[in-house]
GUVEX-513055 format. One record per residue (C-alpha): residue in three letters; x, y, z. Coordinates in Angstrom, 3 decimals. Each point is the difference from the previous one (the first is absolute). Example, Ala and Ser with C-alpha at 12.3 -4.5 7.8 and 13.67 -1.06 7.14 Angstrom:
   rest          u          v          w
    Ala     12.300     -4.500      7.800
    Ser      1.370      3.440     -0.660
END
This chain:
   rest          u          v          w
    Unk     32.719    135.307    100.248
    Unk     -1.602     -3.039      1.701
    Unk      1.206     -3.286      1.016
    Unk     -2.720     -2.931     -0.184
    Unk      0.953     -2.541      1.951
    Unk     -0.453     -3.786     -0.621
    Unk      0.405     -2.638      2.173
    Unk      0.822     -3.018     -2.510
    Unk      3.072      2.356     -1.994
    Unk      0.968      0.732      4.007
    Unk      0.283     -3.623      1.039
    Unk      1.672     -1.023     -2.873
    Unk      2.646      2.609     -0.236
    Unk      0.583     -0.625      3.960
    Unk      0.170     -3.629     -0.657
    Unk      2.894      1.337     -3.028
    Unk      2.145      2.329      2.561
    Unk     -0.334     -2.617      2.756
    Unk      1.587     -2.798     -2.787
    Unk      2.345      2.208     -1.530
    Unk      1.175      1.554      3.405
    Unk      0.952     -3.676      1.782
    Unk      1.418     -1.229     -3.611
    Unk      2.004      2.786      0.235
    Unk      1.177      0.185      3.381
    Unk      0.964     -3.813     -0.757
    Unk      2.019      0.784     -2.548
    Unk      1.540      3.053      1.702
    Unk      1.131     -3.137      3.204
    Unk      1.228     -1.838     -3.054
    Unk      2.413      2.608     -1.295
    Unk      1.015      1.108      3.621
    Unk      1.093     -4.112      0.531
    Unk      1.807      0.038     -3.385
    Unk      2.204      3.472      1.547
    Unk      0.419     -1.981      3.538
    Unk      1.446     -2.705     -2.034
    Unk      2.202      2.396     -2.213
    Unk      1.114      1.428      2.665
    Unk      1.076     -2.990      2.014
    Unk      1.571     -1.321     -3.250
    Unk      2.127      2.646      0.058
    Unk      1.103      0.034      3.451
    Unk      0.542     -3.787     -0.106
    Unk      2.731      0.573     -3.358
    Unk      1.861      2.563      1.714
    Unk      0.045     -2.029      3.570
    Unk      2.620     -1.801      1.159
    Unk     -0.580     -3.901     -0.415
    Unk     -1.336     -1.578      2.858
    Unk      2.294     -2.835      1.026
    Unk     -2.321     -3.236      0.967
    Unk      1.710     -1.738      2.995
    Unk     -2.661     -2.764      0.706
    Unk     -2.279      2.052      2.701
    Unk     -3.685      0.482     -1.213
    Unk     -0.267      2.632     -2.098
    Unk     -4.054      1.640     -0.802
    Unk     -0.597      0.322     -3.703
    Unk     -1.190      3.379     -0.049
    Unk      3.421      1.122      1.854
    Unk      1.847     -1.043     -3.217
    Unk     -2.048      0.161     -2.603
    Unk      1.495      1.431     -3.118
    Unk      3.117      0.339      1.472
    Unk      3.050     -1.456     -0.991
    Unk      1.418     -2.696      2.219
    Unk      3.075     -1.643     -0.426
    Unk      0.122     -4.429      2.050
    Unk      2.894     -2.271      0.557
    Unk     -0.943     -3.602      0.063
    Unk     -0.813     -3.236     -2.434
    Unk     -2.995     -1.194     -2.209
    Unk     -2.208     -2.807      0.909
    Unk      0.663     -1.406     -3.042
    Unk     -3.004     -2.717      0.693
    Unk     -2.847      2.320     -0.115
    Unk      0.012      1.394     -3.441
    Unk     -3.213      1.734     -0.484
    Unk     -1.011      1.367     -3.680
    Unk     -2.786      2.793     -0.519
    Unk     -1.765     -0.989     -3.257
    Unk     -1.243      2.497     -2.669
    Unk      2.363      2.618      0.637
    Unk      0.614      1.503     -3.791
    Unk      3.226      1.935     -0.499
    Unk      0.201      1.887     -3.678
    Unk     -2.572     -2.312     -1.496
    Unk      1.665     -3.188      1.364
    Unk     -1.767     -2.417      2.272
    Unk      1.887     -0.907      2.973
    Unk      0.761     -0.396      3.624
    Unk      0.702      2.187      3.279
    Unk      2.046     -2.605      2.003
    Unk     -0.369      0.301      3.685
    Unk      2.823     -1.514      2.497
    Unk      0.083      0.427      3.954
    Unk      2.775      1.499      1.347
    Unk      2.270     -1.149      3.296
    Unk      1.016      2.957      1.544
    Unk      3.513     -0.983      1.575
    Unk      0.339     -0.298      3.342
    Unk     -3.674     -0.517      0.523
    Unk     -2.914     -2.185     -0.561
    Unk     -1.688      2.552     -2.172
    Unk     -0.954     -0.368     -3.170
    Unk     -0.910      3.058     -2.819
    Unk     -1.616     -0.992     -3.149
    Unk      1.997      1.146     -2.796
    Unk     -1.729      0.837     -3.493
    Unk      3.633     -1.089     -2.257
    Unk     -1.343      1.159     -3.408
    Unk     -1.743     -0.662     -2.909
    Unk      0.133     -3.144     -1.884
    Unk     -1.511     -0.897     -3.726
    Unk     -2.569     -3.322     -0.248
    Unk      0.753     -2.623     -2.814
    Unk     -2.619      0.443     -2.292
    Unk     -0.275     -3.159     -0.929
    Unk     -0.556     -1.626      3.535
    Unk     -1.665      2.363      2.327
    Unk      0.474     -1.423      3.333
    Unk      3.635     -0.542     -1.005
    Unk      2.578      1.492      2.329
    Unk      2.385      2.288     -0.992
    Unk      3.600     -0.477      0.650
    Unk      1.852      2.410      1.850
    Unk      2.986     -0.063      2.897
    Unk     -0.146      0.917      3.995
    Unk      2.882      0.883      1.682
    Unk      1.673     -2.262      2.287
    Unk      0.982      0.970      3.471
    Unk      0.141      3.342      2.011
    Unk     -1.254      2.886     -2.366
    Unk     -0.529      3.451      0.086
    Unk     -3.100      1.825     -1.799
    Unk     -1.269      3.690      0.135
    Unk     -3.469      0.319     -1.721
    Unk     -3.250      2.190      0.722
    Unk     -2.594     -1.404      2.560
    Unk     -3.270     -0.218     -1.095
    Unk     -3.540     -0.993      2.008
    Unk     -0.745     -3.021     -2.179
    Unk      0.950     -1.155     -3.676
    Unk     -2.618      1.344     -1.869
    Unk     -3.707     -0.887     -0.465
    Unk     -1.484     -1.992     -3.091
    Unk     -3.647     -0.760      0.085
    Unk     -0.677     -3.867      0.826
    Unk     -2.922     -1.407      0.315
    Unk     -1.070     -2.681      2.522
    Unk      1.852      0.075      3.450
    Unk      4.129     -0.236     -0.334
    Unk      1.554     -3.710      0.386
    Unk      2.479     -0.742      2.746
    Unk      3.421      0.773     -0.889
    Unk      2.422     -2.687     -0.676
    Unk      3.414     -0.143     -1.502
    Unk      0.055      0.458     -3.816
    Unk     -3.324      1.275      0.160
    Unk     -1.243      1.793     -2.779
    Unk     -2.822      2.933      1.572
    Unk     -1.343      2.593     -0.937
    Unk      0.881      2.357      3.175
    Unk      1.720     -0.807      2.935
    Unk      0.536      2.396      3.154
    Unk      2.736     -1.072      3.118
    Unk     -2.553     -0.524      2.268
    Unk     -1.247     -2.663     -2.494
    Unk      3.232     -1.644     -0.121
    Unk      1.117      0.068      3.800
    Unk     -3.688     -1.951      0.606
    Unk      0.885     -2.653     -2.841
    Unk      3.534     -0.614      0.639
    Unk      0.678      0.682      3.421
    Unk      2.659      2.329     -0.457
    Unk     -0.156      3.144      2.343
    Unk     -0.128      3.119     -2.370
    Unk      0.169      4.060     -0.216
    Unk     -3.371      1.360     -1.330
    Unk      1.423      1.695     -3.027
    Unk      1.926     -1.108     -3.428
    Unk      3.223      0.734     -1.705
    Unk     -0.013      1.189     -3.483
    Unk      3.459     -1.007     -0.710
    Unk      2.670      2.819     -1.431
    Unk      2.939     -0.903     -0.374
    Unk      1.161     -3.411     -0.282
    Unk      0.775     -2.220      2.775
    Unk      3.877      0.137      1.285
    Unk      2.537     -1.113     -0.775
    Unk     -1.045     -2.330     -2.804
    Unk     -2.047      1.945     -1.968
    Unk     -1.167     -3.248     -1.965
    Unk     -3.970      0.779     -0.170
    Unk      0.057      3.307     -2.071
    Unk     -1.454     -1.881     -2.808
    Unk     -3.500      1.247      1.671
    Unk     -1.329      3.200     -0.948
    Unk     -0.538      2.316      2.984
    Unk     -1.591      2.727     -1.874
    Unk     -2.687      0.658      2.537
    Unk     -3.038      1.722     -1.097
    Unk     -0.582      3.521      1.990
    Unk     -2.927      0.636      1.687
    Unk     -2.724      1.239     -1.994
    Unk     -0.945      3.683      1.751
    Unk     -2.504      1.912     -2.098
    Unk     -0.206      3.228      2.190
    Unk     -0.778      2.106     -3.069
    Unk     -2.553     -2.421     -0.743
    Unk     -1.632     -0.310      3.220
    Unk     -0.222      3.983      0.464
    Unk     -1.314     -0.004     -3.529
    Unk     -3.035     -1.685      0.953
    Unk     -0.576      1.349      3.166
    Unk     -0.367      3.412     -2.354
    Unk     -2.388     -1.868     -2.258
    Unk     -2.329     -1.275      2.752
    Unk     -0.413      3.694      1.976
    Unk     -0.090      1.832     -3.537
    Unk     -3.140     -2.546     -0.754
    Unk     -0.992      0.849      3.225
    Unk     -0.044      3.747     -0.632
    Unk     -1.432     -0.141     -3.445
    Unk     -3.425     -1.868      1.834
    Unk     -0.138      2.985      2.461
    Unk      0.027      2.809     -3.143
    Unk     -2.254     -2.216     -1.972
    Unk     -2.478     -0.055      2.640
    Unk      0.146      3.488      0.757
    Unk      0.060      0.871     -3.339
    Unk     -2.842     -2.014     -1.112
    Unk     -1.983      1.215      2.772
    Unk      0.293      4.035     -0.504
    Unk     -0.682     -1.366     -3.790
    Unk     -3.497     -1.920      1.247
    Unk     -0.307      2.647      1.860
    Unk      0.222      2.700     -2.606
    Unk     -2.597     -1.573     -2.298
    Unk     -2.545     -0.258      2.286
    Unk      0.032      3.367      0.262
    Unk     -3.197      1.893     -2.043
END
């Protein structure tokens, strides 16, 4: 049997394969990053906490890993993430730096979760801080979260209301020296225990290896299925031109 070649069906089933191939090994990187991260989620859990002592500390050294601080709240620089939802609600993260004791570093603390008045948006929830020398464990994490904002991010500023906010951010905009990584908050700041009103309920990270590896598949399968077309066709062209 006889293959007739074509060069238009050739170029565009290369053009197909050379797509499908680099969509797939994209989403084959994606799915390997999602098992890094599983991975290090699960060593971080089962780690010992780190114990932050005020020396510098790189974010990716503790990231995900449970850390446990001694020290007091700046209780001046309340910082609240807007449009962070929690089971349909609207509400706040609240941000706080953190004094490490015995040390001029500072860690910026994510406390919890905190519902907006729907009747005044820019209205302020109330909530407590602990007073004095506490102790909190929590998980460290590279940043707070992302929301999409549009225009460039204002300076921060005490009571601020933002979108996103990062430590870097806040060391430049208050002057306070500060670790390159946040606290989620665990358990509740010792001994007085008086903010558990906020909701700490952190949401996991969203993985989606199955999902990743599922359309790697897709984009190679595609990318086989132009191949056998084209061959196909071509024995079939091929095959009718015979007399």
């Amino acid at each position: 049997m006889a293959f007739r070649f074509k060069l238009i069906p050739f170029v565009a089933t290369v053009l197909v394969v050379v797509v499908g191939v680099q969509l797939g090994n994209w989403q084959q990187r994606r799915a390997e990053q999602k098992i890094a991260l599983q991975e290090k989620l699960a060593q971080g859990a089962h780690a010992a906490p780190v114990m932050l002592d005020g020396a510098p500390v790189a974010a990716d050294a503790v990231d995900w890993h449970r850390v446990t601080v001694s020290g007091e709240f700046v209780r001046s620089w309340p910082v609240y993430l807007d449009n962070r939802p929690y089971q349909g609600r609207a509400g706040f993260y609240l941000l706080m730096p953190f004094k490490i004791a015995g040390s001029n570093m500072h860690v910026l603390v994510e406390r919890g979760w905190l519902p907006r008045d729907p009747a005044v948006r820019d209205k302020l929830p109330a909530y407590a801080t602990p007073e004095g020398m506490v102790t909190l464990q929590g998980v460290a994490r590279l940043n707070a979260g992302h929301v999409l904002e549009l225009g460039s991010a204002p300076p921060l500023t005490p009571n601020a209301i933002v979108q996103n906010a990062d430590p870097l951010q806040l060391a430049r905009d208050s002057g306070l020296t500060m670790q390159p990584f946040v606290i989620e908050q665990g358990a509740p700041a010792q001994p007085s225990g008086d903010d558990a009103q906020m909701v700490r309920d952190w949401p996991a990270p969203s993985l989606g290896v199955e999902k990743h590896q599922g359309y790697a598949f897709q984009w190679y399968a595609l990318s086989a299925m132009a191949v056998i077309f084209f061959v196909v066709n071509g024995f079939r062209r091929g095959k009718t031109k015979q007399p």
